[in-house]
C-alpha positions in Angstrom: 0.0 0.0 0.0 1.4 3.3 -0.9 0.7 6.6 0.8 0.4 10.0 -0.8 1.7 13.2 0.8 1.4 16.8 1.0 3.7 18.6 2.1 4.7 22.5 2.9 6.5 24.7 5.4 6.1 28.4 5.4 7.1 31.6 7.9 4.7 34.7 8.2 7.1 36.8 10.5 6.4 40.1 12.1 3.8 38.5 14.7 2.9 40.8 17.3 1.6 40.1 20.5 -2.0 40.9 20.0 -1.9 38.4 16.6 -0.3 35.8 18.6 -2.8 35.6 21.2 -5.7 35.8 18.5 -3.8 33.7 16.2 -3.3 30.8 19.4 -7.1 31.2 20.1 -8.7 30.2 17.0 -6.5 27.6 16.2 -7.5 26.3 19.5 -11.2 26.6 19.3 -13.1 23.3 19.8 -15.4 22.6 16.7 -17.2 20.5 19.0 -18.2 22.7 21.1 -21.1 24.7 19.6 -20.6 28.2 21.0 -16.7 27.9 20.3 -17.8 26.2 16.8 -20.0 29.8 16.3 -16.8 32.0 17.7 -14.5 30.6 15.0 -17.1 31.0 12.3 -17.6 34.9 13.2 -13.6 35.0 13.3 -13.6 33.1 9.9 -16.6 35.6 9.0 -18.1 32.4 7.3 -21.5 30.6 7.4 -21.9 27.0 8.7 -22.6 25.8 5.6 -19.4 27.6 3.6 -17.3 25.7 6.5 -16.1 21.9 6.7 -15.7 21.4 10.4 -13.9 18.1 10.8 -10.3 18.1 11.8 -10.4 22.4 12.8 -7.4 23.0 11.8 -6.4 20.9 9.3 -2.7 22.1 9.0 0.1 22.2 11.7 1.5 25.9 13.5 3.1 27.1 15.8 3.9 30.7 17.1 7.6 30.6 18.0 10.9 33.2 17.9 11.5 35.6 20.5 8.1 37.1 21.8 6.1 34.9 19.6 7.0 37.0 16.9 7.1 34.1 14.0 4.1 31.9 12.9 5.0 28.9 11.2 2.1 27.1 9.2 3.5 23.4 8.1 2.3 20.0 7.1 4.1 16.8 7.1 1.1 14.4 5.2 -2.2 16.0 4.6 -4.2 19.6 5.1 -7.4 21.3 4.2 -6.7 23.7 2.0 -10.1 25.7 3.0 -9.5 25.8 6.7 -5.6 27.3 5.7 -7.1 29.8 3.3 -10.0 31.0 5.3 -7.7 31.1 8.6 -5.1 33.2 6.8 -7.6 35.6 5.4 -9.6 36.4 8.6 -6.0 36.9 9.8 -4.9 39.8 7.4 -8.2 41.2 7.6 -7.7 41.9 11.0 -3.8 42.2 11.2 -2.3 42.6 8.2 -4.6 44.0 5.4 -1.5 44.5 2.8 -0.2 41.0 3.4 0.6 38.8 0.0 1.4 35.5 1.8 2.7 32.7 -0.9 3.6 29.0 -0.6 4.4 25.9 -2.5 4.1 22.8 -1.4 5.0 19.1 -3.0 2.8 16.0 -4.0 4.6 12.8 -2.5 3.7 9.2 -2.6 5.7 6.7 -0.2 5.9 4.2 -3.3 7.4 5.3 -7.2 3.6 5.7 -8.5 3.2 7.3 -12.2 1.5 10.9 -11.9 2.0 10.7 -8.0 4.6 13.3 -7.3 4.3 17.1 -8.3 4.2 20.2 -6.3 1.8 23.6 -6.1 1.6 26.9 -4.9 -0.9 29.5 -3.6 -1.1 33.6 -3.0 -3.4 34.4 -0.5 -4.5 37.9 0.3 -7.1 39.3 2.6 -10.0 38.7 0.0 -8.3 37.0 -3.0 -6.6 33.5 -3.6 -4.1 32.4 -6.8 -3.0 28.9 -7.1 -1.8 26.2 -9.1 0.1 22.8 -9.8 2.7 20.9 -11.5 -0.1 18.8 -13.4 -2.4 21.8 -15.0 1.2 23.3 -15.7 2.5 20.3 -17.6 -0.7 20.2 -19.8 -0.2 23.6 -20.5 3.0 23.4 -21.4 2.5 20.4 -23.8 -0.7 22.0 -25.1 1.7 24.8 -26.3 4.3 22.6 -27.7 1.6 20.4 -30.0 2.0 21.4 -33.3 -0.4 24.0 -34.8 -2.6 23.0 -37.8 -3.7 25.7 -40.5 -6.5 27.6 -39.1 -5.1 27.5 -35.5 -2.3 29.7 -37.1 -4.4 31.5 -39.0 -6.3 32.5 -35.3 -3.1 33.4 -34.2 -1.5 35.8 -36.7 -5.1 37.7 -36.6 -4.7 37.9 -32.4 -1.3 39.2 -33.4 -2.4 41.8 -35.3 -4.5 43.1 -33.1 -1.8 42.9 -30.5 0.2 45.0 -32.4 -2.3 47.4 -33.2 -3.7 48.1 -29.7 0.3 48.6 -28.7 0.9 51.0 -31.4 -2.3 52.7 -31.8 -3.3 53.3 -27.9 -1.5 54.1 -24.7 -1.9 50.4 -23.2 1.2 49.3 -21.3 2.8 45.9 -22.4 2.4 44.9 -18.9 -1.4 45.8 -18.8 -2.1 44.0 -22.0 0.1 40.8 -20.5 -2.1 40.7 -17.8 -5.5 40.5 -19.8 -4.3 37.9 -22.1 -2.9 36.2 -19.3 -6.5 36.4 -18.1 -8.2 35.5 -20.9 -5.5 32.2 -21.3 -6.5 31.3 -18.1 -10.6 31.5 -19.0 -10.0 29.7 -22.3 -8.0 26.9 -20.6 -11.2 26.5 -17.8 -13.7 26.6 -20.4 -11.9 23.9 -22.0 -11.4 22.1 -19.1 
């Protein structure tokens, strides 16, 4: 029998004492318990029903350094990836409104299984969350390098054109006009999902 991992280790640093204390109290909350169940979902500032209680939390932490000042959120086999996400929002809502927390994390298997190892990575702000894997990036990349027949080129030289145009004809930044095709990649790419 073979077991599959996740895995990740990651710093947020800067803990005052006023986070640690909050930080140490939801983490501690007893989902069990119904009123302490209702205090973590008003710190989560999430409904029952938008909230998997088993396991609260399904990660590993600890607030450590001198005064408490470092929290270190870690896995060594499995996690939720909800109960991180909502946690560390509700946190920079409060504490850290600015924040851009990232993280990666790998895919392991205890045996040498095909398609069992890969990594990912998240961005978590205060009201937004970016992620992605090894796998969708794969596809992607072999997606790109599949050879392009006639009328797929033909799509292409026109969005080219265009390209060009709206960079020489109006005062869109390259970087601004990255950004919405990068956005528009990433649509296509779920609608054809």
């Amino acid at each position: 029998m073979a077991n599959s991992y996740s895995q990740f280790s990651e710093i947020i640093d800067g803990i005052t004492p006023e986070m640690a204390a909050w930080i140490e109290t939801v983490l501690r909350l007893d989902v069990e318990d119904d009123d302490e169940l209702e205090k973590l979902l008003t710190e989560l500032g999430v409904s029952a029903d938008q909230f998997e209680t088993q396991c609260w939390p399904d990660f590993s932490w600890t607030v450590e350094g001198a005064n408490k000042s470092s929290l270190w959120l870690y896995c060594e086999e499995s996690y939720t990836e909800d109960h991180l996400v909502l946690f560390l929002q509700a946190f920079f809502r409060k504490f850290m409104p600015d924040y851009v927390f990232s993280m990666t994390g790998a895919a392991t298997c205890s045996k040498p299984r095909v398609g069992e190892f890969g990594g990912w990575w998240l961005v978590v702000t205060k009201d937004s969350l970016q992620g992605g894997d090894t796998w969708d990036a794969t596809r992607v990349a072999c997606k790109a390098l599949e050879p392009m027949s006639d009328e797929v080129r033909s799509q292409v030289s026109r969005i080219e054109t265009e390209i060009d145009f709206i960079l020489t004809d109006t005062n869109v930044e390259p970087k601004v006009l990255a950004e919405a095709l990068r956005r528009l990649a990433a649509s296509a790419e779920e609608r054809d999902a």
